[in-house]
C-alpha positions in Angstrom: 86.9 99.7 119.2 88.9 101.5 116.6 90.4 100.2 113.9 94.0 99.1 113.0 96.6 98.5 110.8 95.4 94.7 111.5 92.1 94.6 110.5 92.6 94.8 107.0 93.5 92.0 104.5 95.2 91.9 101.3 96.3 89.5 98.4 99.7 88.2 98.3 102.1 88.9 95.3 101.4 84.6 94.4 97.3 85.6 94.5 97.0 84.2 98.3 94.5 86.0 100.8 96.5 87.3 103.3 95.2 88.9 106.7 97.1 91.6 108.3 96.1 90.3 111.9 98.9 87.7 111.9 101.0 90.5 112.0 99.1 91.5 115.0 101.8 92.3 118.1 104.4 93.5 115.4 105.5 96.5 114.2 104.4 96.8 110.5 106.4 98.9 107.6 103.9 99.6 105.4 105.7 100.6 101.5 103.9 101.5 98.2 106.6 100.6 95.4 107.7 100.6 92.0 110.2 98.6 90.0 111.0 101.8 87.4 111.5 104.4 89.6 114.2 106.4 91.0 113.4 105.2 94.6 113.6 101.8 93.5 117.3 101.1 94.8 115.2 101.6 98.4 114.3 98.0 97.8 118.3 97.3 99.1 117.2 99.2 102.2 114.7 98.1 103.2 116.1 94.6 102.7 118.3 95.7 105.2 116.3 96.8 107.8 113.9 93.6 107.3 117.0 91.2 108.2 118.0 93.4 110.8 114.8 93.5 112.9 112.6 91.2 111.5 113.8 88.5 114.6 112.7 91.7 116.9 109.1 91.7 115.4 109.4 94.3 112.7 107.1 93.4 109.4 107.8 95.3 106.1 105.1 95.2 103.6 105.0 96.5 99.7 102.5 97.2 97.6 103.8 97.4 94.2 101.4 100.3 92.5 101.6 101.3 88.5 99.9 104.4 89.3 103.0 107.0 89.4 104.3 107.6 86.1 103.3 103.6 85.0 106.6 102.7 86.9 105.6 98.8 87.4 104.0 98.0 84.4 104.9 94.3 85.0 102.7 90.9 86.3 102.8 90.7 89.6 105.1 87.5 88.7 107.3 89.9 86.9 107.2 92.1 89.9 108.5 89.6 92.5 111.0 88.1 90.1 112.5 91.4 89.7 112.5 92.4 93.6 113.9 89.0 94.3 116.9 89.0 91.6 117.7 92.8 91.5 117.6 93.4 95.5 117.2 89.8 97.1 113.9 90.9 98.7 112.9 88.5 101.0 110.1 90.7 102.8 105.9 90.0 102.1 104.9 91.6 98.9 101.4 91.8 97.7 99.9 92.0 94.9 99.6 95.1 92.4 97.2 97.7 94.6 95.3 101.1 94.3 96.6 103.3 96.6 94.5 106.4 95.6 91.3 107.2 93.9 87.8 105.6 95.0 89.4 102.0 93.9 92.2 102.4 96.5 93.1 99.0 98.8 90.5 99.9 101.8 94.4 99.5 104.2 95.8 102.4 102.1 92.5 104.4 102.4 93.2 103.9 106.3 96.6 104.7 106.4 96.6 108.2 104.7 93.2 109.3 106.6 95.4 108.5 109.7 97.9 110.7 108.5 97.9 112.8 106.4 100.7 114.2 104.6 102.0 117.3 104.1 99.6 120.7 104.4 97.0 117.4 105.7 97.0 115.8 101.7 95.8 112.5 102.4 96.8 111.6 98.4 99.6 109.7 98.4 102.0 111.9 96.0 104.8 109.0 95.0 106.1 105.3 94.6 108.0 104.6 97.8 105.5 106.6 100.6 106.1 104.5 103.9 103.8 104.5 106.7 104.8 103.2 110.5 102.9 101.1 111.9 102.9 100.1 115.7 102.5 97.1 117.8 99.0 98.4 118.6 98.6 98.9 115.0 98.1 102.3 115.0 100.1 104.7 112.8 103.3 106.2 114.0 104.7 108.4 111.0 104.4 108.8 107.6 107.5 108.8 105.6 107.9 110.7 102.5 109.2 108.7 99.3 112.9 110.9 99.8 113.3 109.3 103.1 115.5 106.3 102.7 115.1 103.3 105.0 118.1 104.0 106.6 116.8 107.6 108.0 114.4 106.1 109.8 115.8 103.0 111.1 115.7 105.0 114.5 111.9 105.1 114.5 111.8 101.7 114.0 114.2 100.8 116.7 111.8 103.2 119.3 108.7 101.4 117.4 110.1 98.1 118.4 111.0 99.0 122.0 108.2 100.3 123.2 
């Protein structure tokens, strides 16, 4: 059997284990972000599209990561205070991750050997990189840090349907 999106498991923002296979059936939003970047305001987005289809069985995930430009140099306490009092984020956050290198989180590791991104990098290149997970848990599309949550609320909306 191959693997998915909810095989994996993770550690909370709070430090609690946390297995992707509750997610199983749903369609998972999978973010790396950063609370110093330029991207960061995405946090309102994808917000938005969390309350909008989260009662249709869509699952947003972040990954805070300090390894662009030392953009989230906080505690992961610091972290989720900031996401919950600058953008009301109300979506599952875990805990600071790797999402490169040999010490990358073994889920991100999955994700960019899925897909690759452009001219088949599989590094990813910035805070904010998305991935689009489906109810199979298998990888739709890669999102590029530049694509806001509202462009691809249309890919979630086919995600969820089918």
């Amino acid at each position: 059997m191959s693997q998915t999106a909810f095989d994996f498991d993770a550690v909370s923002i709070s430090g609690e284990p946390v297995s992707l296979s509750q997610y199983r059936g749903r369609v998972l939003l999978v973010v790396n972000t950063a609370s110093e970047c330029g991207f960061t305001p995405q946090f309102k987005g994808l917000e938005e599209l969390w309350r909008d289809f989260q009662a249709r069985g869509l699952m947003i995930v972040g990954f805070p990561s300090n390894e662009f430009g030392g953009q989230d140099p906080g505690s992961n306490e610091e972290i989720a205070s900031f996401c919950q009092l600058n953008y009301g984020v109300s979506f599952p956050m875990m805990g600071k991750t790797k999402v490169n290198g040999a010490e990358a989180h073994p889920l991100w590791k999955w994700l960019k050997g899925e897909k690759p991104g452009i001219l088949g990098t599989q590094a990813i290149k910035w805070n904010f990189t998305k991935f689009l997970v489906g109810r199979d848990g298998q990888v739709i599309r890669r999102y590029a840090p530049n694509d806001s949550p509202a462009s691809i609320r249309s890919d979630i909306e086919a995600a969820l349907a089918a």
